[in-house]
PDB file of N, CA, C and O in Angstrom:
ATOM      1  N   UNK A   1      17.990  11.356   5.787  1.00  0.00           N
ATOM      2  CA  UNK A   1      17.504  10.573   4.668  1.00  0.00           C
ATOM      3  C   UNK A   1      16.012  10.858   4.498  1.00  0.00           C
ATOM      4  O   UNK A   1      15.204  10.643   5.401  1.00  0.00           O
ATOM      5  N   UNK A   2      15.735  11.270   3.500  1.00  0.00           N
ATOM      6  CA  UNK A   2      14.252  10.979   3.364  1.00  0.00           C
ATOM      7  C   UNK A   2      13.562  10.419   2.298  1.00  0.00           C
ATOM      8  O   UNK A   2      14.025  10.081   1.209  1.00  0.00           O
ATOM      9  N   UNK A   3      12.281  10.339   2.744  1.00  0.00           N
ATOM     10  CA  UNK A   3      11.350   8.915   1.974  1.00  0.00           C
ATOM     11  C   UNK A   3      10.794   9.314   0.700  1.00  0.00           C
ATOM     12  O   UNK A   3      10.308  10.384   0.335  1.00  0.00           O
ATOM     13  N   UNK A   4      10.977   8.206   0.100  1.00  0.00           N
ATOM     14  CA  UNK A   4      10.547   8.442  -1.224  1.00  0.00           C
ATOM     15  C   UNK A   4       9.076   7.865  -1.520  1.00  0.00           C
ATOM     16  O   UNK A   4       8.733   7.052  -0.662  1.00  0.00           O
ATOM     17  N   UNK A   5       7.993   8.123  -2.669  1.00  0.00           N
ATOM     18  CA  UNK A   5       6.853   7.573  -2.314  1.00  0.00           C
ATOM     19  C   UNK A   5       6.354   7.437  -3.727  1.00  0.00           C
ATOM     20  O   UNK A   5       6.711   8.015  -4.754  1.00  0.00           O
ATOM     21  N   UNK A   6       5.518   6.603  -3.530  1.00  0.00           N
ATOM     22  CA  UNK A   6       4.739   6.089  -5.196  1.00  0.00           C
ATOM     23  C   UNK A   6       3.658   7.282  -5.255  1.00  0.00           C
ATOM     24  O   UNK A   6       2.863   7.424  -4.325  1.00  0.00           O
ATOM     25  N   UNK A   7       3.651   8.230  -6.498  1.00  0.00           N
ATOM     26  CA  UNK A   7       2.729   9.180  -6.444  1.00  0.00           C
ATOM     27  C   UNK A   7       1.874   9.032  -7.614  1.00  0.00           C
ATOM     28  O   UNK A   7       2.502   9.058  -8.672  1.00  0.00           O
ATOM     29  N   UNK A   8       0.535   8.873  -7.721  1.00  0.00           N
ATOM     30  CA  UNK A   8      -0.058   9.085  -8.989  1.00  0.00           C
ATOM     31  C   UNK A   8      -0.565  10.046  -9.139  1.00  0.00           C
ATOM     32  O   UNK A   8      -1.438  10.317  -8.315  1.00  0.00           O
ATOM     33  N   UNK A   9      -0.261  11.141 -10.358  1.00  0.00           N
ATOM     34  CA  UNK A   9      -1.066  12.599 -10.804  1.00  0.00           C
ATOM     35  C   UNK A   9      -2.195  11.746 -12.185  1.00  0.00           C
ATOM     36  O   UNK A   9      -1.997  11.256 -13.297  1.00  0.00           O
ATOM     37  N   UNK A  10      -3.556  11.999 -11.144  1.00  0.00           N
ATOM     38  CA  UNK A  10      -4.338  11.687 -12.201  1.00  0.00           C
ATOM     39  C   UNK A  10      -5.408  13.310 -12.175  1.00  0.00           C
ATOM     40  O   UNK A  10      -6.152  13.897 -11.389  1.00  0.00           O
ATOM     41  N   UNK A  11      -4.946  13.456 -13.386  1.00  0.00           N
ATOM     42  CA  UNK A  11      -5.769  14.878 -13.886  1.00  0.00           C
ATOM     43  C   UNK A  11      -6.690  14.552 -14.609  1.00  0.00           C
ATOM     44  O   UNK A  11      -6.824  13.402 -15.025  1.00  0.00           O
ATOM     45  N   UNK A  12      -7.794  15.893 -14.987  1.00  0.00           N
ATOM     46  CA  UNK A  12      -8.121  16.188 -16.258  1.00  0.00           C
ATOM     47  C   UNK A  12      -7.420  16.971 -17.220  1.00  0.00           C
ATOM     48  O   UNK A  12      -6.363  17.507 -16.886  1.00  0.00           O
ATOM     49  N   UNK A  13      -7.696  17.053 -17.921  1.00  0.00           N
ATOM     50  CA  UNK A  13      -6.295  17.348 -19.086  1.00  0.00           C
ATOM     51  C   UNK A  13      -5.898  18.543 -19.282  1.00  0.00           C
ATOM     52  O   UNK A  13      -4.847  18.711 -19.902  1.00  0.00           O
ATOM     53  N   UNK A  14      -6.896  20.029 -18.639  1.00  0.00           N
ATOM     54  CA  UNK A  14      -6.730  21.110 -18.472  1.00  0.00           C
ATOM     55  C   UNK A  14      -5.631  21.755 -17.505  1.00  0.00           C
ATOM     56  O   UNK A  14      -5.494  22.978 -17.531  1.00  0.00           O
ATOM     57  N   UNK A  15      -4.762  20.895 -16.566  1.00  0.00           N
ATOM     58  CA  UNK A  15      -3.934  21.065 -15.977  1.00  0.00           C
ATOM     59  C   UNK A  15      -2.334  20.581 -16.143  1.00  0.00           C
ATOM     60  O   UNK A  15      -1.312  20.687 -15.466  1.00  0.00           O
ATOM     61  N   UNK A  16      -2.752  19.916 -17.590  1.00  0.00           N
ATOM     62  CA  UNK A  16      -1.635  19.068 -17.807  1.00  0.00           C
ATOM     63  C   UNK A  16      -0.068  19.816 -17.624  1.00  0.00           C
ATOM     64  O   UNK A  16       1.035  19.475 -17.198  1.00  0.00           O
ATOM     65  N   UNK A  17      -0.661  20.976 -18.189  1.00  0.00           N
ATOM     66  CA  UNK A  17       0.484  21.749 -17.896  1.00  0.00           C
ATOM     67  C   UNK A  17       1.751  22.056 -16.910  1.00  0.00           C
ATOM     68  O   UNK A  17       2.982  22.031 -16.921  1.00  0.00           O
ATOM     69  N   UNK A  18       0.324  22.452 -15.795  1.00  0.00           N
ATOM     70  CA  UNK A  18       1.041  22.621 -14.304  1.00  0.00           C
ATOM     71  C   UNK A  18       1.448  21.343 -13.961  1.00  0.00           C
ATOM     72  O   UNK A  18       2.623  21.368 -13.595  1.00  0.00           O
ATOM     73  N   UNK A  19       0.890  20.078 -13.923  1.00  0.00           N
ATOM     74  CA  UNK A  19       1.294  18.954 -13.433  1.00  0.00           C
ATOM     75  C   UNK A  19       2.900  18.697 -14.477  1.00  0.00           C
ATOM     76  O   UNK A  19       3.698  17.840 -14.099  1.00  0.00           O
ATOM     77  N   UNK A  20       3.090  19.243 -15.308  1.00  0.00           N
ATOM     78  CA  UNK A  20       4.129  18.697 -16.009  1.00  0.00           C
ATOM     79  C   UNK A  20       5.273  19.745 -15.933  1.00  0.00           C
ATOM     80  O   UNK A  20       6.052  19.782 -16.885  1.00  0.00           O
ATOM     81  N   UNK A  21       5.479  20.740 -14.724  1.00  0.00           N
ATOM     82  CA  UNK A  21       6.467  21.449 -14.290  1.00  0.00           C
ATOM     83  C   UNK A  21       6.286  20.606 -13.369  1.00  0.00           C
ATOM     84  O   UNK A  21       7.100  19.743 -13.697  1.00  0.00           O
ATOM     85  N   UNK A  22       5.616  20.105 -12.110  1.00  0.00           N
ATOM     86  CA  UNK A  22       5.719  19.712 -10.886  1.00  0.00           C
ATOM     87  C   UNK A  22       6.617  18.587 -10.889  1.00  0.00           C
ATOM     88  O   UNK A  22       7.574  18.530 -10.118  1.00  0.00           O
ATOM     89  N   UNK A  23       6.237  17.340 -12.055  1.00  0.00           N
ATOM     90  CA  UNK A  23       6.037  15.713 -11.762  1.00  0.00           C
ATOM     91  C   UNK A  23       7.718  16.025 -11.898  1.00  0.00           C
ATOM     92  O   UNK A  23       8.395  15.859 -10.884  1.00  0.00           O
ATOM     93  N   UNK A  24       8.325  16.437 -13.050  1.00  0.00           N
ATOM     94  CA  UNK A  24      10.087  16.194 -12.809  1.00  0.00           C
ATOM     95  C   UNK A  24      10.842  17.265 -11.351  1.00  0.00           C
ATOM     96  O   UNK A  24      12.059  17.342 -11.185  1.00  0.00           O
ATOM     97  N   UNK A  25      10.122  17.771 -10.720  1.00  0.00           N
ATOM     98  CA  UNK A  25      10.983  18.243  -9.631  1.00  0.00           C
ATOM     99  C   UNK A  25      10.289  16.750  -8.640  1.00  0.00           C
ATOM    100  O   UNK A  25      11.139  15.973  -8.206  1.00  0.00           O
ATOM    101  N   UNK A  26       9.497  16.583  -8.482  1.00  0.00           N
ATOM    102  CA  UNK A  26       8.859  15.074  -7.389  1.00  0.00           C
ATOM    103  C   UNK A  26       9.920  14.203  -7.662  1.00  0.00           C
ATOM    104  O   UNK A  26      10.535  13.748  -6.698  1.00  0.00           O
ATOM    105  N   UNK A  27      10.420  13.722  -9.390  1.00  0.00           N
ATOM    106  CA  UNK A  27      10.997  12.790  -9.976  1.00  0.00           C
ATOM    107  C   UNK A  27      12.772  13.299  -9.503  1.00  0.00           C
ATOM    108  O   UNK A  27      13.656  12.443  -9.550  1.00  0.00           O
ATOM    109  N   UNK A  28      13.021  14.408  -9.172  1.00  0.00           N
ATOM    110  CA  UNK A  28      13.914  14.351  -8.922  1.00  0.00           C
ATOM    111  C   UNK A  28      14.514  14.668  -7.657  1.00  0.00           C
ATOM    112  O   UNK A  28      15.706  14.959  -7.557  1.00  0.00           O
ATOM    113  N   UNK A  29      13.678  14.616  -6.641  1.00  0.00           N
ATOM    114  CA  UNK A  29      13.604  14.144  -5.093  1.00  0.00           C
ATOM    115  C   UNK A  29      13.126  12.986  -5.192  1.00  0.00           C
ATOM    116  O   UNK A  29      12.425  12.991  -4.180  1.00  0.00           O
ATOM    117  N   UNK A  30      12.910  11.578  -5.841  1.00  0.00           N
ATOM    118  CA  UNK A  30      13.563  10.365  -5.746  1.00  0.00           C
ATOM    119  C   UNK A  30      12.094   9.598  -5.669  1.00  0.00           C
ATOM    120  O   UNK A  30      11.993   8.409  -5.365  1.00  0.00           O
ATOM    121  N   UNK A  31      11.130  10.336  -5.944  1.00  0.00           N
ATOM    122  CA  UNK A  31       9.478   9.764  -5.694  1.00  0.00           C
ATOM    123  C   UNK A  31       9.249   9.262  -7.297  1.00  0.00           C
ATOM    124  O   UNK A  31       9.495   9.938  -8.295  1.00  0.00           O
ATOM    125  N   UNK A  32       8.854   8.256  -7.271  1.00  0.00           N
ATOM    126  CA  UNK A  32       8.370   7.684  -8.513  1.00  0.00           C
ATOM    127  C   UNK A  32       6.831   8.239  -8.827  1.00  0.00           C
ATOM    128  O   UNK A  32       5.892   8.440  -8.057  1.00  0.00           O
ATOM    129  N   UNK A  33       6.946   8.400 -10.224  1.00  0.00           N
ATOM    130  CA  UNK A  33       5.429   9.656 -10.509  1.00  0.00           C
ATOM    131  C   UNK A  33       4.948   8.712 -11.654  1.00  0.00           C
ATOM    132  O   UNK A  33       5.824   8.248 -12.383  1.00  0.00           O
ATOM    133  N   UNK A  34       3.547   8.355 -11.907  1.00  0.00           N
ATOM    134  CA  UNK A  34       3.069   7.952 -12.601  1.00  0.00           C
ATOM    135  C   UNK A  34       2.014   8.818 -13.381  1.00  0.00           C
ATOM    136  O   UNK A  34       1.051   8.393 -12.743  1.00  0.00           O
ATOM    137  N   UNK A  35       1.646   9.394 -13.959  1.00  0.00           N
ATOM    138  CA  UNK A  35       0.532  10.198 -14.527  1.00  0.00           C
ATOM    139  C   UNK A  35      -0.145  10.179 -15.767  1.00  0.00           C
ATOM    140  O   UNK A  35       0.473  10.177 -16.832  1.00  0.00           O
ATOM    141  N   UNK A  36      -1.629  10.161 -15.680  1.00  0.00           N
ATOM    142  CA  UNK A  36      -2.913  10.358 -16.354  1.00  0.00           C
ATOM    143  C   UNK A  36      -3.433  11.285 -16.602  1.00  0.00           C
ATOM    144  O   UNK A  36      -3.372  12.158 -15.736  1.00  0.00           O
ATOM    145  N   UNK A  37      -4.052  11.540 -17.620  1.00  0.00           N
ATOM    146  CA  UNK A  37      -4.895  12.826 -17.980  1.00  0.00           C
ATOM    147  C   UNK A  37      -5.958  12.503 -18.340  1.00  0.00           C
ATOM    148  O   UNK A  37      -5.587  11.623 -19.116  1.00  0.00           O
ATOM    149  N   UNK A  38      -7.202  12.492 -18.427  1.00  0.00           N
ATOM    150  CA  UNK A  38      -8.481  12.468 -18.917  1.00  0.00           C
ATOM    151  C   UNK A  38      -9.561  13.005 -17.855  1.00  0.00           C
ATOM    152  O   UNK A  38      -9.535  13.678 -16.825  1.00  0.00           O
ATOM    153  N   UNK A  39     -10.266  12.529 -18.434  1.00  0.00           N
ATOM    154  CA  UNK A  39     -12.316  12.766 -17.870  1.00  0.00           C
ATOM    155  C   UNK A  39     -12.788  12.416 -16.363  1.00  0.00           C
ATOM    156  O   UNK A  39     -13.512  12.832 -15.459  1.00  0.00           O
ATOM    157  N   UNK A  40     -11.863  11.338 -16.710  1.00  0.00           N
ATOM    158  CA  UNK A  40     -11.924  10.102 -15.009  1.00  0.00           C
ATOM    159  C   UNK A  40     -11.000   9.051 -14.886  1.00  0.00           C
ATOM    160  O   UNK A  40     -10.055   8.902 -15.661  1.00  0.00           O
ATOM    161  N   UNK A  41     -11.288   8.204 -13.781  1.00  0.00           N
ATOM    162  CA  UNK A  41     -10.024   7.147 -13.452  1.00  0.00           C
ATOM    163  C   UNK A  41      -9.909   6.019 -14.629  1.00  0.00           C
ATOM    164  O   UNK A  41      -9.219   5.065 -14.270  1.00  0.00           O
ATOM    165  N   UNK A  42     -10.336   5.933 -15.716  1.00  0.00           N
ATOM    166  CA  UNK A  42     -11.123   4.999 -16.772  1.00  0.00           C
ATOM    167  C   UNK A  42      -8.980   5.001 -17.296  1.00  0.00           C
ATOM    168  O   UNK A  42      -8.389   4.045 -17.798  1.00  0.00           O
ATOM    169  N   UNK A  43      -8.578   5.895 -17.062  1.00  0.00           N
ATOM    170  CA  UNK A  43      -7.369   6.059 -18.228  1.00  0.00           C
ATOM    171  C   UNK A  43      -5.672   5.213 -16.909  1.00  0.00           C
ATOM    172  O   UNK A  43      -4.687   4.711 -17.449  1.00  0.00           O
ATOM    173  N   UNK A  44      -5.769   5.272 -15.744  1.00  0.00           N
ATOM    174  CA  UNK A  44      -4.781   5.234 -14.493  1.00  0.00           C
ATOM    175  C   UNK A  44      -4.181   3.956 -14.427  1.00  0.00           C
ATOM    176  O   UNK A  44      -4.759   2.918 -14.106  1.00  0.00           O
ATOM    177  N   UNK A  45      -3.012   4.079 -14.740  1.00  0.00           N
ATOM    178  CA  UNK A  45      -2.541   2.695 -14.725  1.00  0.00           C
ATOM    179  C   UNK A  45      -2.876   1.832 -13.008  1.00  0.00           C
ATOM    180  O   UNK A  45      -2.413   2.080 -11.895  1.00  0.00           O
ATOM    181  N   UNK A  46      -3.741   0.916 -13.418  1.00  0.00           N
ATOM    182  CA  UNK A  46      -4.343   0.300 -12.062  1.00  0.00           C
ATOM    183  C   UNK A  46      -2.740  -0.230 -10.957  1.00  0.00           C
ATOM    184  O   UNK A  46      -2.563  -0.165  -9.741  1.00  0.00           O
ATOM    185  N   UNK A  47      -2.038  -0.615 -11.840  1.00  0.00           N
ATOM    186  CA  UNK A  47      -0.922  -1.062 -11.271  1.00  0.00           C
ATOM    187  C   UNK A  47       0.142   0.103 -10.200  1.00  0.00           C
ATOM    188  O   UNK A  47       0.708   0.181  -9.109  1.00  0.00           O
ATOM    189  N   UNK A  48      -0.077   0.702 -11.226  1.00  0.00           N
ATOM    190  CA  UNK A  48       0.634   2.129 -10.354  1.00  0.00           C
ATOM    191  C   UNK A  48      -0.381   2.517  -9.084  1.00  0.00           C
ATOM    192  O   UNK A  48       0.179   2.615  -7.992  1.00  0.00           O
ATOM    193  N   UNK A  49      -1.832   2.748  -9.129  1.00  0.00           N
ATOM    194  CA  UNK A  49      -2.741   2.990  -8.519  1.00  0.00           C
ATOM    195  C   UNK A  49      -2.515   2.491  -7.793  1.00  0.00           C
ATOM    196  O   UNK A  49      -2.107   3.195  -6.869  1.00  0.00           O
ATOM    197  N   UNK A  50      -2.541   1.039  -7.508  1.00  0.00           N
ATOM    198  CA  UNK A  50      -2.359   0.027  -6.313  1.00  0.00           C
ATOM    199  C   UNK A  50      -1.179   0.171  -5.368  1.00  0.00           C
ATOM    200  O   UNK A  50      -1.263   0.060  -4.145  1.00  0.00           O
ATOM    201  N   UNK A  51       0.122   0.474  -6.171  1.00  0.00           N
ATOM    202  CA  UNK A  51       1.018   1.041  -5.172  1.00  0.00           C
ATOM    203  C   UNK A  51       0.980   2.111  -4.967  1.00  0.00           C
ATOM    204  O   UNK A  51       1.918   2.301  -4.193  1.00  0.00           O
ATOM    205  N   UNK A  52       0.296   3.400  -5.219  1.00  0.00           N
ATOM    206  CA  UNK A  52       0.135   4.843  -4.806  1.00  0.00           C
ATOM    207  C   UNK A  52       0.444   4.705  -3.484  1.00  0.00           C
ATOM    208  O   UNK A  52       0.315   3.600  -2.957  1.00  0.00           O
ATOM    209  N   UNK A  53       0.927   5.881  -2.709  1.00  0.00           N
ATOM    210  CA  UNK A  53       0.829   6.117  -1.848  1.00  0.00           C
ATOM    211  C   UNK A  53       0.522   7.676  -1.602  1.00  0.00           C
ATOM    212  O   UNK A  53       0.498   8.079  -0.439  1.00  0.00           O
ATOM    213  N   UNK A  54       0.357   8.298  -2.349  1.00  0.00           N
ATOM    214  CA  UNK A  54       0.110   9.565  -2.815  1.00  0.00           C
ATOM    215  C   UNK A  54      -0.793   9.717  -4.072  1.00  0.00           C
ATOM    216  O   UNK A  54      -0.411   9.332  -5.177  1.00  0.00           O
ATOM    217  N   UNK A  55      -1.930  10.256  -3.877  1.00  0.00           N
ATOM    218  CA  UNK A  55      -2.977  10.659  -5.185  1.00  0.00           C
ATOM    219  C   UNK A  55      -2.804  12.041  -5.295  1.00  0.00           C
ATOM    220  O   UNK A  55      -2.830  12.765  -4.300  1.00  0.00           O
ATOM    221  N   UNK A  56      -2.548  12.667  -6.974  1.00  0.00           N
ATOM    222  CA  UNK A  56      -1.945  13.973  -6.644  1.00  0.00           C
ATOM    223  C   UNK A  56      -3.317  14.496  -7.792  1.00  0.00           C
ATOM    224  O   UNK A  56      -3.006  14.169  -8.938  1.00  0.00           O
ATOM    225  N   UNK A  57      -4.566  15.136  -7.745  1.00  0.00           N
ATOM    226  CA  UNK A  57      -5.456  14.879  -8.337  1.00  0.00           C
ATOM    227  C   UNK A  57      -5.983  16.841  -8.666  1.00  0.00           C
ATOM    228  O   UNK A  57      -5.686  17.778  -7.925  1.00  0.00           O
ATOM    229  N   UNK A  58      -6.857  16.930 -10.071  1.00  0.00           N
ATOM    230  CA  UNK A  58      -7.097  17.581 -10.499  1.00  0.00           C
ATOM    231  C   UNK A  58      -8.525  17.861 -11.187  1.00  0.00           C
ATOM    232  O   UNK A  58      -8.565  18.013 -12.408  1.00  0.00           O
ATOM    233  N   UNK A  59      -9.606  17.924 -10.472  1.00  0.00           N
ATOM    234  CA  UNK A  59     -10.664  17.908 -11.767  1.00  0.00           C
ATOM    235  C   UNK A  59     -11.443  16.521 -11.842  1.00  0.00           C
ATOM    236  O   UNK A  59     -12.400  16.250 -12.568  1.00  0.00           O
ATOM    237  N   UNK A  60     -10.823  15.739 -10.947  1.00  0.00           N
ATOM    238  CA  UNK A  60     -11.679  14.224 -10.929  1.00  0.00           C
ATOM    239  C   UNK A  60     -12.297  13.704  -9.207  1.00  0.00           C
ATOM    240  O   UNK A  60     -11.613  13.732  -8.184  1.00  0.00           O
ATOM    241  N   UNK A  61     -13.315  13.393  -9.280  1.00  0.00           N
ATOM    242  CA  UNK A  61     -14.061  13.039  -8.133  1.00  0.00           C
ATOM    243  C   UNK A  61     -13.464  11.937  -7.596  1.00  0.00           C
ATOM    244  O   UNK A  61     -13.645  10.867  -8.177  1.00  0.00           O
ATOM    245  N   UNK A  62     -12.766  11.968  -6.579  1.00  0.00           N
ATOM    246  CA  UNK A  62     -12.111  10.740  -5.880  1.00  0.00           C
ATOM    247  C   UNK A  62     -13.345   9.952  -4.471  1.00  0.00           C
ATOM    248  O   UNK A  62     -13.721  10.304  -3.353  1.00  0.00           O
ATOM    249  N   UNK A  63     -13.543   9.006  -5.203  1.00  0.00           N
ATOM    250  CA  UNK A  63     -14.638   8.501  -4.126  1.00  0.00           C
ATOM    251  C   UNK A  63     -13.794   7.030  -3.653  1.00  0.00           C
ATOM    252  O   UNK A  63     -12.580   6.854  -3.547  1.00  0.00           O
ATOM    253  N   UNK A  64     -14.947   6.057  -3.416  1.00  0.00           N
ATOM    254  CA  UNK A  64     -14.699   4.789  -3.155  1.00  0.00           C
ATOM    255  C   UNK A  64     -14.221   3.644  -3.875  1.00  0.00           C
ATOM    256  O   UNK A  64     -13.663   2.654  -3.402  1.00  0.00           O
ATOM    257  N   UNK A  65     -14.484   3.875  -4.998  1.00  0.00           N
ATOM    258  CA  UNK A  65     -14.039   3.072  -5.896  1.00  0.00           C
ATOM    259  C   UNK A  65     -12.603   3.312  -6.038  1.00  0.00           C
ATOM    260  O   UNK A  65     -12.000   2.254  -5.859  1.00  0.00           O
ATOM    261  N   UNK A  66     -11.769   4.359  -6.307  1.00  0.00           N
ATOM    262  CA  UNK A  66     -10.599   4.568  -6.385  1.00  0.00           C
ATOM    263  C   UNK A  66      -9.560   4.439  -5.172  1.00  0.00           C
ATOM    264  O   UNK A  66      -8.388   4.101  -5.333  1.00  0.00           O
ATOM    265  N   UNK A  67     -10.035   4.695  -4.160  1.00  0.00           N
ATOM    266  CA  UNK A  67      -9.738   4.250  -2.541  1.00  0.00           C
ATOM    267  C   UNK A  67      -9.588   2.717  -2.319  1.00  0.00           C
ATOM    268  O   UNK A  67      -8.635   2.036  -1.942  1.00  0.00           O
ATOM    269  N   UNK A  68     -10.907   2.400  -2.698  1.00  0.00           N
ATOM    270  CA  UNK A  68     -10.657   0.475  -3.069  1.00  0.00           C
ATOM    271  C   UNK A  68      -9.507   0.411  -3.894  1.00  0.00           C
ATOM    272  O   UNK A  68      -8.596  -0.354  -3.574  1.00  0.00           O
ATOM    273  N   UNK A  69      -9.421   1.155  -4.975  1.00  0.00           N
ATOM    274  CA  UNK A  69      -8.087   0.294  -5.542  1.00  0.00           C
ATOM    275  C   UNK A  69      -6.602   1.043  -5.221  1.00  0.00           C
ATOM    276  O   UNK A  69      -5.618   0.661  -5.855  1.00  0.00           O
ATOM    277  N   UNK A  70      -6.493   1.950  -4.377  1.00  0.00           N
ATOM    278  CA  UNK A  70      -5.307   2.228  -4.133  1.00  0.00           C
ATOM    279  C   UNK A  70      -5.466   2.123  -2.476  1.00  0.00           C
ATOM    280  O   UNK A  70      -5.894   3.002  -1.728  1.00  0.00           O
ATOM    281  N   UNK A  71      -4.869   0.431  -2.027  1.00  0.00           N
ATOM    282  CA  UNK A  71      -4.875   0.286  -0.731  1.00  0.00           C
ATOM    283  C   UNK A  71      -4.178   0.962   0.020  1.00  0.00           C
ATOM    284  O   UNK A  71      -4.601   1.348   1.110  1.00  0.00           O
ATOM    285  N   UNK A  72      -2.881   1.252  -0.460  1.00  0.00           N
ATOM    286  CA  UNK A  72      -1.581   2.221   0.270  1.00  0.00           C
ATOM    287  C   UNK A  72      -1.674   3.277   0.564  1.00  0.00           C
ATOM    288  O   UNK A  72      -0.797   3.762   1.279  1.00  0.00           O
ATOM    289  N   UNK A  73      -2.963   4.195   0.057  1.00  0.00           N
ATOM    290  CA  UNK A  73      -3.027   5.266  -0.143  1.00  0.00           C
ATOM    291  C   UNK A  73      -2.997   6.091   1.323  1.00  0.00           C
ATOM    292  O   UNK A  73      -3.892   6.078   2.168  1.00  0.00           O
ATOM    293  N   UNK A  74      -1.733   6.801   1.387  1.00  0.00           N
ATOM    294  CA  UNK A  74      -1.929   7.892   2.418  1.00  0.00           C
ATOM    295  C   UNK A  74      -2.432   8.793   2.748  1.00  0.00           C
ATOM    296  O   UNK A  74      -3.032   8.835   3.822  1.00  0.00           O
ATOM    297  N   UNK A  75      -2.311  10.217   1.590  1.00  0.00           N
ATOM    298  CA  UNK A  75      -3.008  11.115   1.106  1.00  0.00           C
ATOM    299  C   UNK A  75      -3.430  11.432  -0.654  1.00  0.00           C
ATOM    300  O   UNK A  75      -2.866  11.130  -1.706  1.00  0.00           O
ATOM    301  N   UNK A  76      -4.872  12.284  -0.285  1.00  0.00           N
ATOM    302  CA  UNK A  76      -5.038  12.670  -1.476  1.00  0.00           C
ATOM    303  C   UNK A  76      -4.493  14.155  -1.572  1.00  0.00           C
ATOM    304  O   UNK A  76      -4.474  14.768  -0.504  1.00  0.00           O
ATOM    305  N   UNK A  77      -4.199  14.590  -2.315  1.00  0.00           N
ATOM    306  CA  UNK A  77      -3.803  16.506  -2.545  1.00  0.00           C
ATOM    307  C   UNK A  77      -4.238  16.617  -3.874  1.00  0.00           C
ATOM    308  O   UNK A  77      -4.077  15.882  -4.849  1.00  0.00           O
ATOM    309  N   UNK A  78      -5.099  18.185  -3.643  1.00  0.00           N
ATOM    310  CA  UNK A  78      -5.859  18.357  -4.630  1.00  0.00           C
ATOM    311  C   UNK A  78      -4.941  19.838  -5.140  1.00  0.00           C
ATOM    312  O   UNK A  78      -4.069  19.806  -4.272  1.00  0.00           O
ATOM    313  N   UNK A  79      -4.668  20.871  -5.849  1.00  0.00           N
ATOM    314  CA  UNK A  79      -3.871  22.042  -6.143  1.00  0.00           C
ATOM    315  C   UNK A  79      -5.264  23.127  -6.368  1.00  0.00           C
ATOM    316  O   UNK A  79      -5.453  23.798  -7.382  1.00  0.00           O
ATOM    317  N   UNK A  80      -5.922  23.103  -5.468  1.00  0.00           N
ATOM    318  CA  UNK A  80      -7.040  23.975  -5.652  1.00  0.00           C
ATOM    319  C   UNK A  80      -7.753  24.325  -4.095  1.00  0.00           C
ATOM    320  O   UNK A  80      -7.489  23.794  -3.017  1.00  0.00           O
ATOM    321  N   UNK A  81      -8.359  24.989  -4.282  1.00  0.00           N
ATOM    322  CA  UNK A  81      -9.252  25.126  -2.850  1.00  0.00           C
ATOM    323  C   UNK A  81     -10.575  24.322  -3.010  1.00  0.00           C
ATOM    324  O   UNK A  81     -11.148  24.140  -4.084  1.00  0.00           O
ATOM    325  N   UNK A  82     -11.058  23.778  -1.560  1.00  0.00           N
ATOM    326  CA  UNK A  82     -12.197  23.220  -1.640  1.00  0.00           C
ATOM    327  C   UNK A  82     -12.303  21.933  -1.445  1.00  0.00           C
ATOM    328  O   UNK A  82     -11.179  21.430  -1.458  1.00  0.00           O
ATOM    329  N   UNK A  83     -13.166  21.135  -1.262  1.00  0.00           N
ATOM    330  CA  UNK A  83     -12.735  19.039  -1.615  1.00  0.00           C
ATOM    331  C   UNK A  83     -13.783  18.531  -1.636  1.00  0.00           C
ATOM    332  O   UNK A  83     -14.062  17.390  -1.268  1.00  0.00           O
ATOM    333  N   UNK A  84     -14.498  19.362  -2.089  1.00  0.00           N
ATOM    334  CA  UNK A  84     -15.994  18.354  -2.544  1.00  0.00           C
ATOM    335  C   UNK A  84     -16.223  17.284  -3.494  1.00  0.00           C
ATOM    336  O   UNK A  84     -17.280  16.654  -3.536  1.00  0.00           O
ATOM    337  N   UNK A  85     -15.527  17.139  -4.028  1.00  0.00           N
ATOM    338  CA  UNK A  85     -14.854  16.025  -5.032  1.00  0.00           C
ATOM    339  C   UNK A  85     -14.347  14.950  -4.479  1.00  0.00           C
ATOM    340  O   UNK A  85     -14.397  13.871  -5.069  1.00  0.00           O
ATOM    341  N   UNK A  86     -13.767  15.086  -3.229  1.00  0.00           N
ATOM    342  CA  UNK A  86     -12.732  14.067  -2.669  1.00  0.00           C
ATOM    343  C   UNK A  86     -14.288  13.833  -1.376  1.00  0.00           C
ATOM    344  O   UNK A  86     -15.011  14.593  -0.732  1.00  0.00           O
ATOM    345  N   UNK A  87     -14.168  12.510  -1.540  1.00  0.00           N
ATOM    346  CA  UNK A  87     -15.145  11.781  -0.509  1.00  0.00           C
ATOM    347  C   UNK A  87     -14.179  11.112   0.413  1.00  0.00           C
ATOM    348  O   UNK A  87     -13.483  10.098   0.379  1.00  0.00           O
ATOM    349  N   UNK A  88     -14.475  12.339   1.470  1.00  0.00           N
ATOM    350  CA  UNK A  88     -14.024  12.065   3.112  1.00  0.00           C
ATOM    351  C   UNK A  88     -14.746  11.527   4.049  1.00  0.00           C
ATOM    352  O   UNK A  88     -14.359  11.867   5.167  1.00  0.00           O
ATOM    353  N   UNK A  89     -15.730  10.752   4.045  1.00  0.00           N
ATOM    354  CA  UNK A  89     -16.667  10.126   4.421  1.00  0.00           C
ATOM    355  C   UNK A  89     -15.705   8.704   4.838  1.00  0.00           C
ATOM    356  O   UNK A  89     -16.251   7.705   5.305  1.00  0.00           O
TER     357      UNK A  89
END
């Protein structure tokens, strides 16, 4: 059996693409996918956020503020090299 998980893809909108082959294969290994596109977290359904347990992210600086609001959060995964964006601190 395996686990299914609350995932939010919050992009910028230049990836929308790739994120929109990925999110229905996630959706159909049984993970509920919520997803955003814009500039920053200004657009993320907070509700979904809060149950994330997965941030699936593109182009947006994941700091503290977004960590505060997704308590569950296990991992972030970024589809790029690098994570200077993502505050591991």
């Amino acid at each position: 059996m395996t686990s299914s998980f609350s995932i939010v893809v919050a992009s910028a909108p230049e990836a929308k693409g790739l994120f929109e082959q990925v999110i229905p294969a996630l959706q159909a290994e049984g993970h509920k996918v919520t997803s955003c596109y814009g500039s920053d977290f200004q657009g993320v359904d907070r509700e979904a956020l809060a149950d994330a347990q997965i941030l699936l992210s593109y182009g947006l600086a994941v700091g503290a503020h977004e960590y505060g609001a997704a308590p569950n959060l296990i991992a972030v995964i970024s589809p790029t090299l690098g994570y200077e964006w993502i505050d591991v601190d």
